[in-house]
Backbone bond lengths (Angstrom), bond angles and torsions (degrees), N, CA, C in turn:
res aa  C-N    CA-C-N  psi(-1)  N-CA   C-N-CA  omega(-1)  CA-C   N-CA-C  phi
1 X - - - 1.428 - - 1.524 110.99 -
2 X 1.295 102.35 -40.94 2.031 97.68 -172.21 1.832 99.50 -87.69
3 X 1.415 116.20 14.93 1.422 112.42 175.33 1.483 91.18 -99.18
4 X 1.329 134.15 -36.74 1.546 139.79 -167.23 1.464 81.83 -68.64
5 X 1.473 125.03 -74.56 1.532 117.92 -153.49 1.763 107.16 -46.42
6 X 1.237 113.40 -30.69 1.686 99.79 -170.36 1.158 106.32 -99.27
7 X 1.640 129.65 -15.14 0.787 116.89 174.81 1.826 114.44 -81.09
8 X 1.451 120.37 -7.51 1.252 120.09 142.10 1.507 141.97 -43.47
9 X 1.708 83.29 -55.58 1.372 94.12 171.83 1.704 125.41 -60.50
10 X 0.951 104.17 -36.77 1.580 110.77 175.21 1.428 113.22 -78.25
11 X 1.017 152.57 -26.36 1.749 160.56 126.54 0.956 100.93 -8.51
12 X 1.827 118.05 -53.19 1.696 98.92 -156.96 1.428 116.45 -116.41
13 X 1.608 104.71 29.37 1.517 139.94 144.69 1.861 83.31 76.56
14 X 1.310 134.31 68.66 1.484 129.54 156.07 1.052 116.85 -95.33
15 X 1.292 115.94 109.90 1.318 109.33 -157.75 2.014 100.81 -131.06
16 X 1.667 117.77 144.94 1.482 103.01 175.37 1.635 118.37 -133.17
17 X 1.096 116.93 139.07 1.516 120.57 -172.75 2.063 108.77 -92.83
18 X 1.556 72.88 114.75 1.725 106.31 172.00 1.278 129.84 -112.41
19 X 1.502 122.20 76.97 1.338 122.71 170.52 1.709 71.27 112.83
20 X 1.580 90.15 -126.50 1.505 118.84 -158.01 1.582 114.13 -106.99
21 X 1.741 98.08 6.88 1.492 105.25 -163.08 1.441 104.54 -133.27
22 X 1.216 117.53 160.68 2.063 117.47 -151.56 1.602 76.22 -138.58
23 X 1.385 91.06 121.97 1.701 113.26 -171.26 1.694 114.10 -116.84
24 X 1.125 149.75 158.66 1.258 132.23 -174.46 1.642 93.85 -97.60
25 X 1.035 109.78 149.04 2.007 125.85 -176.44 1.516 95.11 -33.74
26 X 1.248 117.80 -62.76 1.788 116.41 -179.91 0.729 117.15 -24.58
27 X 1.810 134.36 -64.26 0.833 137.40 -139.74 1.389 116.06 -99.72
28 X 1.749 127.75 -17.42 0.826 145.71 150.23 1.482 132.12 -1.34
29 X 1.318 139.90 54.56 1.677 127.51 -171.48 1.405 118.45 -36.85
30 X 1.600 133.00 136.36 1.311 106.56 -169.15 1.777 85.42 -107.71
31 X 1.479 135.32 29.72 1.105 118.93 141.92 1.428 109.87 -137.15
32 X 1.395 125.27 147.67 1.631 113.25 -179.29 1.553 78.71 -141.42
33 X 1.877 91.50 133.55 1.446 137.40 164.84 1.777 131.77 -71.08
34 X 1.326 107.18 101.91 1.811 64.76 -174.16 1.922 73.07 -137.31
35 X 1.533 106.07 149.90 1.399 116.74 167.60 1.850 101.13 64.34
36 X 1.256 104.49 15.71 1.974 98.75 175.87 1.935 117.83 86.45
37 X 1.780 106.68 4.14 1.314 112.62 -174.28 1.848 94.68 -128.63
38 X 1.234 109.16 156.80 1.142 112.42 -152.25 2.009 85.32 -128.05
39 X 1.732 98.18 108.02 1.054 120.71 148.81 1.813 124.47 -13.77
40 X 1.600 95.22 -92.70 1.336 103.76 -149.19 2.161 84.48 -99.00
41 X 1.388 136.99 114.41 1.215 111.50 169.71 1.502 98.65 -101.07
42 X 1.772 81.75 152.81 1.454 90.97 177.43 1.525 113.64 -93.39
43 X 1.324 108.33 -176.44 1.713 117.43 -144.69 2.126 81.78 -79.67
44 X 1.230 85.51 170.90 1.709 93.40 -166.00 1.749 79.77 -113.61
45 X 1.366 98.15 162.24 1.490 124.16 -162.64 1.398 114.64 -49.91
46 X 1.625 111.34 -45.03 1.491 136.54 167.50 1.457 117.47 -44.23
47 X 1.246 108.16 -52.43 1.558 119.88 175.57 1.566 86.87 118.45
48 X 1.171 143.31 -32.13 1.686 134.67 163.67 1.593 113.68 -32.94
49 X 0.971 118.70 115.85 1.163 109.78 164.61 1.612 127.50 -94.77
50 X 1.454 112.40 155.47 1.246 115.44 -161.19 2.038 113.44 -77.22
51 X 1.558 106.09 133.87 1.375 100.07 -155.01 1.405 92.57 -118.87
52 X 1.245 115.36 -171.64 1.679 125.64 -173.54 1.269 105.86 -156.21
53 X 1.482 129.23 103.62 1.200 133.24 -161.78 1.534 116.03 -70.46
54 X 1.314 135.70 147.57 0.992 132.86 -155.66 1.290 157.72 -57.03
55 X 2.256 101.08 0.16 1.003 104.35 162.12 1.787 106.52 -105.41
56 X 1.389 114.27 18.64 1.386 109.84 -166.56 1.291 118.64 87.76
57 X 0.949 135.03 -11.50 1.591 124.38 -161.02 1.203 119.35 -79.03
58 X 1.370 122.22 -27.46 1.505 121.00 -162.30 1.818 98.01 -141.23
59 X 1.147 129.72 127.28 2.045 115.99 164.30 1.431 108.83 -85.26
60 X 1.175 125.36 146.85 1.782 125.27 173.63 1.636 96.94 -125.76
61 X 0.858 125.36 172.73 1.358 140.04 -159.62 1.832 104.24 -117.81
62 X 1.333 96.32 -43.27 1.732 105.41 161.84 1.469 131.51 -45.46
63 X 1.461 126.74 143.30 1.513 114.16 159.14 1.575 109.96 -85.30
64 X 1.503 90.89 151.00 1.659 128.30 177.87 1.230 112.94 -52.26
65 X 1.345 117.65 101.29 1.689 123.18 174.69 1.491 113.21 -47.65
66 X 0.950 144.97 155.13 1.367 145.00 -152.45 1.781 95.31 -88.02
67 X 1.374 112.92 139.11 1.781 98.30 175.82 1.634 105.11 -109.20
68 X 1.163 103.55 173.66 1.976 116.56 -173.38 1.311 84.97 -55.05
69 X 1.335 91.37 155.07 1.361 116.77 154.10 1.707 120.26 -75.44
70 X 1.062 98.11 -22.93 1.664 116.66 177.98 1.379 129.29 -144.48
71 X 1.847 105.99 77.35 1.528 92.60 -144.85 1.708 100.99 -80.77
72 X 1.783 110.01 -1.88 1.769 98.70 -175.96 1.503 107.50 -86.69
73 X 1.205 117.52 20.83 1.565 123.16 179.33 1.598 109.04 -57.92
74 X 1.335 101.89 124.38 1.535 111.20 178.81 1.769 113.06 -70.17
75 X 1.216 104.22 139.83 1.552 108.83 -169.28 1.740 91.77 -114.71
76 X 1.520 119.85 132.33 1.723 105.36 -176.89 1.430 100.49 -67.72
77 X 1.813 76.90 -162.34 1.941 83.11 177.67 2.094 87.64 -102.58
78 X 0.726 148.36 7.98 1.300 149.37 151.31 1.351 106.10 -50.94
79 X 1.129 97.72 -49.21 2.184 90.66 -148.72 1.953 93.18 -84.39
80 X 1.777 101.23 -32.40 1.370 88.03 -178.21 1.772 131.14 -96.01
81 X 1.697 85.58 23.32 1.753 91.84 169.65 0.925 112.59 -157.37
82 X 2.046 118.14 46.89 1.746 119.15 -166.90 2.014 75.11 -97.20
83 X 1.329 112.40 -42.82 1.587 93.55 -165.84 1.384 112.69 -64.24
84 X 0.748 126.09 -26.82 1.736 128.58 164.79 1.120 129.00 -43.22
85 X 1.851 95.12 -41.52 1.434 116.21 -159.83 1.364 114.98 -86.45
86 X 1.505 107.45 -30.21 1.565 137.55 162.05 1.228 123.17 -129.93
87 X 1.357 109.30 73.91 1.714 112.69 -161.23 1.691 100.07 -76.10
88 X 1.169 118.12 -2.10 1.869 110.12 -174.02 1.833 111.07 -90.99
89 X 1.239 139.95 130.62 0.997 113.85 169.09 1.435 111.58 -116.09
90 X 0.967 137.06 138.81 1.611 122.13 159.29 1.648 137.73 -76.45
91 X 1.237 120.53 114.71 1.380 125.76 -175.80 1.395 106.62 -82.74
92 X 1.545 115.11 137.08 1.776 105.99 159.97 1.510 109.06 -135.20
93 X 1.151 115.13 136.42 1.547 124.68 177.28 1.920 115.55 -114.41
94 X 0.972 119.96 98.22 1.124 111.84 153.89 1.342 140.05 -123.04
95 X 1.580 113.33 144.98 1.784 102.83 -167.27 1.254 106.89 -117.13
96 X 1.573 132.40 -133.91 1.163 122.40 165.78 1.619 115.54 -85.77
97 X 0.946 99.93 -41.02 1.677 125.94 -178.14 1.757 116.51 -53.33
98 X 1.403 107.80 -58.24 1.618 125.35 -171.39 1.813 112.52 -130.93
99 X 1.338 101.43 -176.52 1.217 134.46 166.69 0.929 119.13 -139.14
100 X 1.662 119.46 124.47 1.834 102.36 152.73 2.302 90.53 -157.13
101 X 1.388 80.83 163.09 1.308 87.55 -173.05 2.021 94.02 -151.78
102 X 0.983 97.34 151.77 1.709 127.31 -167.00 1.443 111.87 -129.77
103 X 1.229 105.75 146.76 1.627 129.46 -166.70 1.678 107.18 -111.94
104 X 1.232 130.84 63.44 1.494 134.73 -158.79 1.431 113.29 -80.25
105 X 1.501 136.97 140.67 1.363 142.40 -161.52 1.911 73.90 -92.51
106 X 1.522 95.65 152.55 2.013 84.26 170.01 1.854 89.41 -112.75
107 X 1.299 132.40 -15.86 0.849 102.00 178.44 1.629 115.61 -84.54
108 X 0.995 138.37 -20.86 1.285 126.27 -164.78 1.797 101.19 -120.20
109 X 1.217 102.73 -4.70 1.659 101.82 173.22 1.726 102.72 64.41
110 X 1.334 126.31 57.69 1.196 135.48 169.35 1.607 110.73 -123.13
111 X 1.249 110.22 143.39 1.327 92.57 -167.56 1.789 84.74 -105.79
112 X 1.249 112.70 143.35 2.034 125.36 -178.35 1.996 78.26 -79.46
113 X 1.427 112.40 -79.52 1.326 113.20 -144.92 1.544 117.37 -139.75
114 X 1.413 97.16 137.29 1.485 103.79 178.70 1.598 133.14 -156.26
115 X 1.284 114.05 168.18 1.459 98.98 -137.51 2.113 85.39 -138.18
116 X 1.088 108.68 152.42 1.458 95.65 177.02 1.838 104.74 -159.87
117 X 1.129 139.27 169.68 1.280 137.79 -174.68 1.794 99.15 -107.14
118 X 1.294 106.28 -12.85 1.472 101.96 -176.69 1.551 99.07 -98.63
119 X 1.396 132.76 29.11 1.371 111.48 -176.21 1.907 93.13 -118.35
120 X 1.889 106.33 153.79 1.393 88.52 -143.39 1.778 105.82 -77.55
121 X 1.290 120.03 15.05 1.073 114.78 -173.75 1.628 108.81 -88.63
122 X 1.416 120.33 -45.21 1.509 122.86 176.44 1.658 87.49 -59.46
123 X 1.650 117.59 -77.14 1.054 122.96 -172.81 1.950 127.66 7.90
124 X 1.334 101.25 -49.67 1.129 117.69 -154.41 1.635 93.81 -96.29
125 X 1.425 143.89 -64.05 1.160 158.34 124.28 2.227 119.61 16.65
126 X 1.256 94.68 -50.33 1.461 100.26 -174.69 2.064 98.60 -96.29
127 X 1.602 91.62 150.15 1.458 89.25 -179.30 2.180 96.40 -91.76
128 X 1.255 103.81 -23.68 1.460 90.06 172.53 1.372 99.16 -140.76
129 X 1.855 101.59 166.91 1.577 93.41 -174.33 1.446 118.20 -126.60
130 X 1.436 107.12 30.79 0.933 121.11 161.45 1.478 151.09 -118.84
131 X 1.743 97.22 -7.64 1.705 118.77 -158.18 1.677 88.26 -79.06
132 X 1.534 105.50 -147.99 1.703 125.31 175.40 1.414 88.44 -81.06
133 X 0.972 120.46 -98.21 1.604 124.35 -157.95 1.443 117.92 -12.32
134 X 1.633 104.96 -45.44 2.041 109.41 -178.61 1.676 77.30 -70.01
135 X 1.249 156.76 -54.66 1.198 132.86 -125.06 1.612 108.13 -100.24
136 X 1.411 123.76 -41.28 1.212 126.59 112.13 2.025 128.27 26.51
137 X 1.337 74.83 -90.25 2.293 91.92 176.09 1.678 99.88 -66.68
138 X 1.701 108.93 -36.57 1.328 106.48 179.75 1.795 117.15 -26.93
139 X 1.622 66.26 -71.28 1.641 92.69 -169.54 1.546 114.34 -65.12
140 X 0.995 126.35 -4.83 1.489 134.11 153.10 1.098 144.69 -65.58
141 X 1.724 97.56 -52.49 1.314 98.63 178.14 1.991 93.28 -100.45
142 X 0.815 128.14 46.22 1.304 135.70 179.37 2.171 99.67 -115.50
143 X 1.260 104.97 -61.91 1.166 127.33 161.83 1.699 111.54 -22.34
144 X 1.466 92.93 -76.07 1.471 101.13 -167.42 1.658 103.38 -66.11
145 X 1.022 133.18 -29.92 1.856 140.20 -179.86 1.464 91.48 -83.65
146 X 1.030 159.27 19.93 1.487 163.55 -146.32 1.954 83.40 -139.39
147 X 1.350 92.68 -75.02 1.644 110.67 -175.01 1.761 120.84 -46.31
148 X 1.359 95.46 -56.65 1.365 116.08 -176.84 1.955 92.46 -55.03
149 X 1.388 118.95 -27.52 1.600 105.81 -147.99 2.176 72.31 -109.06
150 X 1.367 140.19 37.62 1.175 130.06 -168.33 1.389 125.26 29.31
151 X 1.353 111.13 57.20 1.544 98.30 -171.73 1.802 94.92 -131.57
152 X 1.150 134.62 108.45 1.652 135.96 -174.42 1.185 106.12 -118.56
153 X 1.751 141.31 12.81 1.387 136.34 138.26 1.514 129.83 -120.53
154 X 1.050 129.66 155.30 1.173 103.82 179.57 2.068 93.93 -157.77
155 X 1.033 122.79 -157.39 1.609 130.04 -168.66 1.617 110.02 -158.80
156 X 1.222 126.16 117.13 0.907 144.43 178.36 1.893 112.45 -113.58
157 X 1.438 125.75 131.88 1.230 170.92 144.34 1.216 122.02 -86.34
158 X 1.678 120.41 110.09 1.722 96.95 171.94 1.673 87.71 -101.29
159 X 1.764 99.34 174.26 1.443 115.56 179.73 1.145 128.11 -82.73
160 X 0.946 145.42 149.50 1.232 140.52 -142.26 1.588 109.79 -72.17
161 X 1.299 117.61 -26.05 1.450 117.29 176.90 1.995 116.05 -78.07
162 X 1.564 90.70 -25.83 0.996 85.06 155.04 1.710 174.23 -125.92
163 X 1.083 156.19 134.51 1.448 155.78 -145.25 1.732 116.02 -61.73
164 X 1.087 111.70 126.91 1.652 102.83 168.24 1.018 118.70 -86.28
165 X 1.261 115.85 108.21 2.125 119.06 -154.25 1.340 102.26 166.20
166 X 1.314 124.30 137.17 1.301 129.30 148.99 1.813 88.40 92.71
167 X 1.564 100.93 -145.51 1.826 102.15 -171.73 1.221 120.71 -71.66
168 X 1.519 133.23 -12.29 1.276 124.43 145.48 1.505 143.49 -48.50
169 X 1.996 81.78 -46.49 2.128 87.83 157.64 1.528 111.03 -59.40
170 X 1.599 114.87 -45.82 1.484 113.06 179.01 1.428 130.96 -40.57
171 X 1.189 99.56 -41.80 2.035 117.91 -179.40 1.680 100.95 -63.72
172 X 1.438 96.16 -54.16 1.725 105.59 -168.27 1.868 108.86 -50.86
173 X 1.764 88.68 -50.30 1.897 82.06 -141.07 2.333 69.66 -78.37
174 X 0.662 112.25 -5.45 2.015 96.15 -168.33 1.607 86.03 -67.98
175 X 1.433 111.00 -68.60 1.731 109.49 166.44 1.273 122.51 -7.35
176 X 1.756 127.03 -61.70 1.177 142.47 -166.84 1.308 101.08 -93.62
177 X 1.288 140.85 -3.19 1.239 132.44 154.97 1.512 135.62 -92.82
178 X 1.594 118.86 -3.56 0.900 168.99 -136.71 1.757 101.24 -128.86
179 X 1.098 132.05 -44.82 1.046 132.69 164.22 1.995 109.30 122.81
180 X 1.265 112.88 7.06 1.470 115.72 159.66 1.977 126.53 -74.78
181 X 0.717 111.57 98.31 1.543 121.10 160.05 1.823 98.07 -26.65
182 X 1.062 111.68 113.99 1.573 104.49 170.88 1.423 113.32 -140.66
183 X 1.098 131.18 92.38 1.877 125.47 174.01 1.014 112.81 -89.44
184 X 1.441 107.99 119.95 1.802 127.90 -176.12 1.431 93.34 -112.35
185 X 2.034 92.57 125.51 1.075 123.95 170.28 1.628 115.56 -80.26
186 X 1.363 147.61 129.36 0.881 144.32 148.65 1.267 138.38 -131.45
187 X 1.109 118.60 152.07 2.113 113.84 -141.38 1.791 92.75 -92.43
C-alpha cells in the first residue's frame, strides 16, 4: 500500500525545489537545520503559526494584536492625568427591584464605598427599594461611607443607555447634598 501511495505521488509529477536540487514532494524535509536554527518551522499544533515581532528580537507563538492605525497620535495632558486628577468615580445601578451605587478608585479598580437597598440593614428600614426615597437614603448613606473611607470628590458619567432624570438625578444630587464634590459629565 505505501508503494501505491508514492508511486502515485510520482505519476502526478509533485515535485519541490530545495537548495539547488528538485526533489519529489516525498522526499521533502518539512524542517531543514543548518548551524542548530531551523530554517523552514513547521506550523505549531494550534494552527498559529510562530511569529517574530517586528524588530526581531524575541518569537511568540501567539497572534499579533491588531496595532493603531496611528501609533504617533498625540494623547493631551488631560486624558493622561484626568484619573489622577479625579481618581473616584461613581457607579449607579438601578433595576426594578433595587438600588445600589459604588464609589470606585479608577486607578487601582477598588471600590472605597458602597451602598445598596438590597443589603439587610437599609433593607429592613425602607418601605420600597426601588422608588426616590430608597434612592434618596442611597445617596446618603453612600455619602457618609464615602467620608468615613476620606474621599470628598469624586466624578460621575452616566452610561450611555442611561438618562440623567428621575432616580439617578436622585442618587447624584442626595450625594451633593450630603457633602461630596461630584462633577457629572454629560455628552
Amino acid at each position: 500500500m505505501l508503494k501505491q501511495a508514492i508511486g502515485r505521488i510520482c505519476r502526478t509529477n509533485v515535485y519541490a525545489c530545495e537548495g539547488n536540487n528538485v526533489l519529489p514532494w516525498s522526499y521533502v524535509p518539512s524542517c531543514c537545520f543548518h548551524n542548530g536554527q531551523a530554517h523552514m518551522a513547521p506550523r505549531s499544533f494550534f494552527g498559529v503559526e510562530d511569529f517574530v515581532d517586528d524588530d526581531n528580537s524575541r518569537p511568540y507563538t501567539y497572534q499579533k494584536g491588531k496595532k493603531s492605525k496611528n501609533p504617533n497620535k498625540h494623547i493631551s495632558f488631560k486624558q493622561r492625568t484626568v484619573a489622577y486628577m479625579e481618581p473616584f468615580t461613581l457607579d449607579v445601578f438601578i433595576s426594578k427591584r433595587f438600588v445600589s451605587a459604588s464609589l470606585t478608585h479608577r486607578v487601582t479598580s477598588k471600590q472605597v464605598a458602597v451602598a445598596g437597598t438590597n443589603s439587610k440593614d437599609i433593607k429592613a428600614v425602607l418601605r420600597s427599594r426601588s422608588d426616590i426615597p430608597a434612592c434618596i437614603a442611597i445617596g446618603r448613606i453612600l455619602a457618609e461611607r464615602a467620608m468615613e473611607a476620606d474621599v470628598y470628590t469624586a466624578s460621575y458619567t452616566p452610561r450611555e443607555r442611561d438618562k440623567f432624570e428621575g432616580k439617578i438625578r436622585a442618587v447624584v444630587q442626595s450625594l451633593i447634598d450630603n457633602g461630596i464634590d461630584l462633577k457629572v459629565y454629560l455628552d
